[in-house]
N, C-alpha and C positions, 0 to 999 in steps of 0.2 A: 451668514450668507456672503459669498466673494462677491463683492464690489465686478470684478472682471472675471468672465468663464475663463477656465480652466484651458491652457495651453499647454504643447510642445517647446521644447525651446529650440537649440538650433537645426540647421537641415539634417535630418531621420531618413532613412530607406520609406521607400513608397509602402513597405507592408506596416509601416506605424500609422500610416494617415487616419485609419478609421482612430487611433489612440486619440485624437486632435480634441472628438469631438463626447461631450459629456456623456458619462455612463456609471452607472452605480457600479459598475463591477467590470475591471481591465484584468485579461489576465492571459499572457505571455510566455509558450511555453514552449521551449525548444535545448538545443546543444550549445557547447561551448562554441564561445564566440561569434555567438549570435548577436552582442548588443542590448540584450533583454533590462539588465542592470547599467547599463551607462543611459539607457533612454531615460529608465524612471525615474534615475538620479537628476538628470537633467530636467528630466520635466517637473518635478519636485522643486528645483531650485527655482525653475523659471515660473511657476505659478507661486513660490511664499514671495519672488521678488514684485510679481503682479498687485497678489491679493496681500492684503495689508493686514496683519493680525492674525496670519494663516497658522492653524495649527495643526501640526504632524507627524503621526508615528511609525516606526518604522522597524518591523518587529519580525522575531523567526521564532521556533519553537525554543529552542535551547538559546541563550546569549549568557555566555560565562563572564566576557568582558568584551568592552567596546571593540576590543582588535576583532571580535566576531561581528561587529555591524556593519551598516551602511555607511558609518561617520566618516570614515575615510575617504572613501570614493564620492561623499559630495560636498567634502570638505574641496578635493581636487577640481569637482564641475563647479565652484565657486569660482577660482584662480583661473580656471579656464574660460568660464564666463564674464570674467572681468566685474564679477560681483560683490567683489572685496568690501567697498564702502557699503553694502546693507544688512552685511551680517555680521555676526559676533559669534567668533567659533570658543566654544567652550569646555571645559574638558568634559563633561556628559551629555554636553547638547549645544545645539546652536540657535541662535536667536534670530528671529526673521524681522523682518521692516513692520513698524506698528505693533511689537509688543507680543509677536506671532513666538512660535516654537518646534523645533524639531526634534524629538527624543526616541530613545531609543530603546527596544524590552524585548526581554524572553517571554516567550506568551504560556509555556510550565509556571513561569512563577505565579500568576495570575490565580485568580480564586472570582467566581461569580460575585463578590462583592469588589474583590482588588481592582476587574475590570471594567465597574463604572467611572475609573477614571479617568480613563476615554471617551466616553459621551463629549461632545462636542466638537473632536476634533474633525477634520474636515477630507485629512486625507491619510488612511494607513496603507502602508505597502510592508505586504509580507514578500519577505525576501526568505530563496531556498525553499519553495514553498511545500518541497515535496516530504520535507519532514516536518510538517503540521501536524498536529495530531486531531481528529474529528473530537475531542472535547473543548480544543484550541478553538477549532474553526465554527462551532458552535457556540461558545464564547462571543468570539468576535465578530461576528456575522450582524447579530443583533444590536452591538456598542458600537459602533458607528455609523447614526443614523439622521445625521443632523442633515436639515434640507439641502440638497448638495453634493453632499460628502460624496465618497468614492474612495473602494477599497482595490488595491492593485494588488497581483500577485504575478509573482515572476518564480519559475522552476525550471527544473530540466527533470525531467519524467521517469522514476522510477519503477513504480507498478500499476498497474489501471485500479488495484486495490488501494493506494493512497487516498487519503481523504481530499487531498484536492484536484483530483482527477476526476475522484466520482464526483464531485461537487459537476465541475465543470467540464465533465466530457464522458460522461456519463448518460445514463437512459435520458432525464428531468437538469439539464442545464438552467441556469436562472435566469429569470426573463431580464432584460435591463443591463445584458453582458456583451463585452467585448471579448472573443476568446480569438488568439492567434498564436498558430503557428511560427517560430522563425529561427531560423540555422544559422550559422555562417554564409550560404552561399547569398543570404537576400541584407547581410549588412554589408554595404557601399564600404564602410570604413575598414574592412576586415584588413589586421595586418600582417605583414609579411611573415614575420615570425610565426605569427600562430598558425600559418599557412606549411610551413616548412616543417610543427608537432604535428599538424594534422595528416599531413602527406605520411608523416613516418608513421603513427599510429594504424592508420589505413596497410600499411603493409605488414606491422608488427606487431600487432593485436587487430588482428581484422573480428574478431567476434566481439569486440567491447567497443568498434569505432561505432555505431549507427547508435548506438546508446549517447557517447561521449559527444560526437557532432554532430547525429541527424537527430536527436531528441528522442529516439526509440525507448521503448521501456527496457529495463536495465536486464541486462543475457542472467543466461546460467551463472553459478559461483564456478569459479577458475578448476576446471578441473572436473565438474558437474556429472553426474553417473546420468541426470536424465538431461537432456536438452529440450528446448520451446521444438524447436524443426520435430523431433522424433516424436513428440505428440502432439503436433502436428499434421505430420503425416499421417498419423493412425486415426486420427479425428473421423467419427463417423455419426452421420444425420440421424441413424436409425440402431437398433441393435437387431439380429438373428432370434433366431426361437433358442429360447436360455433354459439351459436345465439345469441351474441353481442361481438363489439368490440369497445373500448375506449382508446383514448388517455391522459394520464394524464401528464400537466407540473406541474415542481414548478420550476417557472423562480428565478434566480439572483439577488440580489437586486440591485449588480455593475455592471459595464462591465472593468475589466481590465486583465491582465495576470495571476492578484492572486487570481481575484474572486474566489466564489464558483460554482459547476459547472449548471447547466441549467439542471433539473433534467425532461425525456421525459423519460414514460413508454409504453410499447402497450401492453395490457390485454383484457381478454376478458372472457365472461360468454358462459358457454358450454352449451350443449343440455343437458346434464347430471346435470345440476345446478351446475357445479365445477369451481372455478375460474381457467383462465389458465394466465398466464407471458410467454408472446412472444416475447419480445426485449426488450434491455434499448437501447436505442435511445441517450442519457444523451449528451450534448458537454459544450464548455466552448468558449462564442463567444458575439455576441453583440445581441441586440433584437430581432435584423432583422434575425438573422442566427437560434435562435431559434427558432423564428416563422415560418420561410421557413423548416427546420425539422420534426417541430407539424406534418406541413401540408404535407409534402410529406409523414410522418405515416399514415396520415389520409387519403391520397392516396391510398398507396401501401396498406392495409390492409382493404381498403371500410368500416373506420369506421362511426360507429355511429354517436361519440360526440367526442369534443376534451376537456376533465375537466380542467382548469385551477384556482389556488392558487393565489388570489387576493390581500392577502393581504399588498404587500409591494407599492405593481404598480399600485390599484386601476383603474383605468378606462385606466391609460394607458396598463394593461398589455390586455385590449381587442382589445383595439385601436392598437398595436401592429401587432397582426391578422391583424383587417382589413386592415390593410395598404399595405399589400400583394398584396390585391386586389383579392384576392380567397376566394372563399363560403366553411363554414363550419356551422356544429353545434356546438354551445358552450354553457357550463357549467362553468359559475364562481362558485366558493366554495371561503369559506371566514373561516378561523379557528380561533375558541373563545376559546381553549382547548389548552394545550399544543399536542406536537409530541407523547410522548408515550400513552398519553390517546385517539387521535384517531389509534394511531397503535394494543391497546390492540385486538380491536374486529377482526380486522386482521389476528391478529397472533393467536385467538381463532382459526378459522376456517383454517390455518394451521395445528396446530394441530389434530384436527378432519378428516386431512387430504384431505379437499374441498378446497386447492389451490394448481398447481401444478405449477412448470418451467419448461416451456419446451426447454430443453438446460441449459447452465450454464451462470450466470449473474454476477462472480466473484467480481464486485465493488458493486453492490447494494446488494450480499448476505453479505460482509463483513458488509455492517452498519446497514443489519436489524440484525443481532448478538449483533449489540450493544446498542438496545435497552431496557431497562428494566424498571420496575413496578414505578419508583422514576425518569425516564428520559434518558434522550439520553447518553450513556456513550464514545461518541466518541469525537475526539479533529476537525475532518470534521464537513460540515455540509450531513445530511443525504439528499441531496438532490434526487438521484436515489429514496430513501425507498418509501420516501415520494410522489413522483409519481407514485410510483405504488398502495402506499393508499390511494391516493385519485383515484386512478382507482377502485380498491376495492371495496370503499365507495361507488362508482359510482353505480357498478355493485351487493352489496347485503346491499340496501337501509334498508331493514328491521331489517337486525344483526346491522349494524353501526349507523345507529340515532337513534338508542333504547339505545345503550350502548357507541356510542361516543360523537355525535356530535347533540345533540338535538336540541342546539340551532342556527344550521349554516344554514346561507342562501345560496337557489339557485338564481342562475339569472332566467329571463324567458330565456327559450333556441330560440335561435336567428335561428328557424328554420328550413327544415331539406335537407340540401345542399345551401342552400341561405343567406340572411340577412334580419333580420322582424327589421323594426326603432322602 
């Protein structure tokens, strides 16, 4: 337990004051040059100079070498603090007054037994918080827990689907949180220079600036066949009287914890000839758990057909199905094309405004952004997108095999609620 609470150290813009005061969980998220990393750095320095014995980590997902941490930067708020006589800068760590310690970790390396060896410490600050990964931040969440303690996170925001967004900006925020916004415009200290990239950027990449400085979740990939604005604007509360409705997977080609996920769409063609997005369905499970979701869609929405992506699973990804032991209609599709070339005709009629969601689909809108003219530009697999293009597909046969998929084969459809041999 700190002998003295937990402090800032020099004078902060008025949007850190709440930081001041003690909280299990700080966590600061906004655009370049906002101050987010010089505060924490500082205030880290000025509480192991307080608290006598302090120990603290300071960790991101990945750290290859120290030139990826914090080391440097509060190596620098030492010298600039005039803190020279109570620490001991080290080449892997730095020693704090009374015996205390600052180190530093990639939190991948970590294993549910590697990471009890952080119990006790008093202060972690995830730095770059937006590549965490939720087995990371599950991990750590629980390993520092000592009376006290306090976990900081500082990012700049790249998808509402990160794991540290949903943590803390999400539906169930955590009680006992400091969660702030901050930009450039609310740091007092913002300099000149980056004042003069900012101003350029705003003119010469106007669709990456609100990402880059106002903390915005990160645009389309450069280039993008679909945009946020364009679906968007098609966004609808409600859907039309629908006269078809299809279920689209693109099953997994593994089943383990890091697979990718089981991509399940429910879509459907209106009266109005408009395509509509009614659910992702999407989970991350074994064959059998897929297939039992297919089908409860194809229940609960009295579809059509269920289109299923054949080509890693060939016959077993039908067999699959049947093993249920439930009747449906099915549609194999088989892709001879890459992903953005059956996505183009797609996101043509996007455009044109003849596809709507009805509701918000925040994991499968982030990876149709990231599709463009040259290929997928995501480090996922698009597996959501792609269920819902092959719903698409499904549903405006005449745009999509004229201009995608010429050459793909149907199955014969295995009848309509039954099984035809």
């Amino acid at each position: 337990m700190a002998k003295e609470p937990y402090i800032v150290g020099r004078a902060s813009p008025d949007i850190f004051g709440d930081m001041m005061r003690p909280s299990q969980y700080k966590a600061l998220y906004g655009g370049r040059g906002s101050g987010k990393s010089q505060f924490f750095a500082e205030a880290l320095i000025a509480n192991a100079a307080i608290n006598k014995g302090l120990r603290a980590v300071c960790v991101r997902e990945v750290q290859k070498s120290l030139k990826d941490s914090a080391k440097l930067l509060l190596e620098d708020k030492i010298r600039e603090m005039g803190k020279q006589h109570l620490f001991d800068i080290q080449n892997d760590l730095i020693k704090t007054p009374g015996g205390g310690v600052i180190i530093f970790q990639g939190m991948k390396d970590h294993t549910a037994e590697s990471i009890k060896s952080l119990e006790g410490f008093m202060i972690c600050w995830v730095e770059e918080a937006q590549t965490i990964s939720k087995k990371s931040l599950e991990l750590l969440d629980p390993t520092i827990r000592a009376p006290g303690s306090e976990l900081w996170f500082s990012w700049n925001p790249r998808s509402k689907s990160d794991p540290v967004d949903t943590f803390f900006r999400g539906p169930m925020p955590p009680e006992n949180a400091i969660i702030r916004q901050i930009n450039y415009s609310d740091n007092l200290l913002f300099p000149q220079e980056l004042e003069q990239k900012r101003a350029h950027q705003k003119k010469a990449s106007p669709d990456r600036y609100a990402h880059v400085w106002l903390g915005a979740y990160e645009p389309e990939a450069l280039g993008a066949i679909w945009t946020r604005q364009i679906i968007e604007d098609n966004r609808l509360p409600e859907h039309p009287e629908l006269d078809r409705i299809v279920i689209g997977v693109d099953p997994a080609v593994t089943d383990t914890d890091v697979s990718d996920m089981h991509g399940i769409s429910v879509c459907a063609l209106g009266a109005d000839g408009h395509g509509y997005v009614l659910e992702d369905a999407s989970l991350r499970g074994s064959p059998h758990q897929w297939a039992n979701r297919a089908l409860a869609m194809y229940d609960k929405y009295e579809a059509d057909a269920i289109v299923i992506e054949v080509n890693q699973g060939g016959d077993m990804v039908r067999h699959t199905i049947e093993s249920t032991g439930r009747g449906a209609r099915i549609i194999e599709v088989r892709a001879t094309r890459g992903k953005h070339v059956r996505a183009e005709p797609i996101s043509a009629l996007y455009s044109t405004g003849r596809i709507h969601h009805v509701g918000t689909f925040p994991d499968m809108e982030d990876q149709l952004v990231k599709f463009t003219p040259h290929g997928y530009d995501g480090k996922d697999s698009p597996d959501r997108a792609e269920a819902m293009i092959w719903c698409m597909t499904e549903l405006f046969p005449r745009i999509t095999t004229a201009k995608s998929e010429p050459e793909e084969h149907f199955s014969t459809h295995r009848g309509d609620g039954g099984w035809m041999s």
